[in-house]
N, C-alpha and C positions, 0 to 999 in steps of 0.2 A: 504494500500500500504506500504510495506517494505521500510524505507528509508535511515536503515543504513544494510551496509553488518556484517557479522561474523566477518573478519577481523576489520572494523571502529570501529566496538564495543571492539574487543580485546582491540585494541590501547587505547580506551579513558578508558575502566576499568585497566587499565596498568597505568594510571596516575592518574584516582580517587577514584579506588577500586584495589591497588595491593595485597591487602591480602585472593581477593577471593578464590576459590578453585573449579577446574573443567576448562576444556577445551570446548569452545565451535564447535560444530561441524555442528550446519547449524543453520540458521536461516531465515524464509520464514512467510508469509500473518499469521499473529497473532500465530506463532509457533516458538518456539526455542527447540535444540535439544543440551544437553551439557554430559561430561562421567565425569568419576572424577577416575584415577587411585588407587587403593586402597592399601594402604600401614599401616605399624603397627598404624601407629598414628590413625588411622580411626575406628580401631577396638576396641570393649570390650572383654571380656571376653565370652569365648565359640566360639570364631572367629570369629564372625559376623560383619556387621557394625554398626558403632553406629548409634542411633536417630542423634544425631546431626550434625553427619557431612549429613545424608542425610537431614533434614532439610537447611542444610547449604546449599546444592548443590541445591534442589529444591528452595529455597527463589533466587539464583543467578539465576539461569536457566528463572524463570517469568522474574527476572529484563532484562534480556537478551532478552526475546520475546515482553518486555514492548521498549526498546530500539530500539529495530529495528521497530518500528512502530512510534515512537515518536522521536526521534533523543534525541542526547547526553544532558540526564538531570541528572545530579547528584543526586539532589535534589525529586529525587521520590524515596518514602518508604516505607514501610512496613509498612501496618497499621493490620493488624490479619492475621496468621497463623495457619492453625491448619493441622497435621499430623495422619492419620488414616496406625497405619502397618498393614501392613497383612499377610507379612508372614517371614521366618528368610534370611534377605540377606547376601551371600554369603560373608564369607570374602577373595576368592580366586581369586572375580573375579572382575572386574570393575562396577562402577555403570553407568545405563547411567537414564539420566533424559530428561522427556519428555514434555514441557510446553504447554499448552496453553489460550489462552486466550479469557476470553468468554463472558467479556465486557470492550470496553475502551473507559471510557467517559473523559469528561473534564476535573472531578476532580478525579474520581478512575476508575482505573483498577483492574478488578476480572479473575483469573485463577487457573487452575489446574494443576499441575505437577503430572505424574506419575512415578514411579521410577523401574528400572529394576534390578536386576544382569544379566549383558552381557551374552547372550547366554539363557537365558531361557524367555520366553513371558508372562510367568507371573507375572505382578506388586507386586514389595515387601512393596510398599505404596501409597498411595497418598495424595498429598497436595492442599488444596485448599488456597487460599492467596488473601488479598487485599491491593495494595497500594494507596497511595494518591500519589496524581501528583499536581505538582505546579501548579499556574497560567500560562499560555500560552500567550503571547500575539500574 
């Protein structure tokens, strides 16, 4: 059951994650969906986007899909990461990132993010990721 909205979570990563990067655009039952506007900072060389900001967008994106299922924990992290590209994303266009999550237990959550350039359906990566999550009382 979803128990924080798109908006509650903007708000609370507004005051404990203001450096993140990406716009969330929904968030539903073990799914969050965010873009991330694409601008020069984003890009390497050859135009494309870089690894890290789309790693960036994806590792925010789970925490986003982690959030609305568990309510406002700061304190859930990032325990491994790992990014598979697959093919050259776009640097013209926006990225959109697609999380979700495919187990949330007590102590970790496991999910995969896939990553688009806007407008075309085929994934430019994907991520799979595990956090730790606090104790719960």
């Amino acid at each position: 059951m979803t128990v924080m909205t798109a908006a509650a979570i903007e708000d609370f990563l507004d005051e404990v994650f203001p450096q993140r990067t990406g716009t969330i655009e929904g968030v539903d039952e073990m799914r969050a969906t965010m873009s991330l506007a694409i601008d020069d900072e984003h890009l390497r060389p050859g135009a494309s986007v870089s690894g890290p900001t789309l790693m960036g967008l994806a590792d925010v994106c789970l925490y986003v899909a982690i959030l609305a299922q568990i309510g406002p924990e700061p304190m859930a992290v990032t325990s491994d990461l790992h990014c598979r590209f697959l093919r050259r994303p776009r640097g013209d266009r926006d990225v959109i990132a697609n999380a979700r999550i495919l187990k949330l237990g007590s102590r970790l959550a496991v999910g995969e993010v896939q990553l688009f350039s806007s407008g075309d359906d085929r994934p430019v990566a994907l991520v799979t990721a595990t956090y730790v999550l606090p104790d719960r009382d």
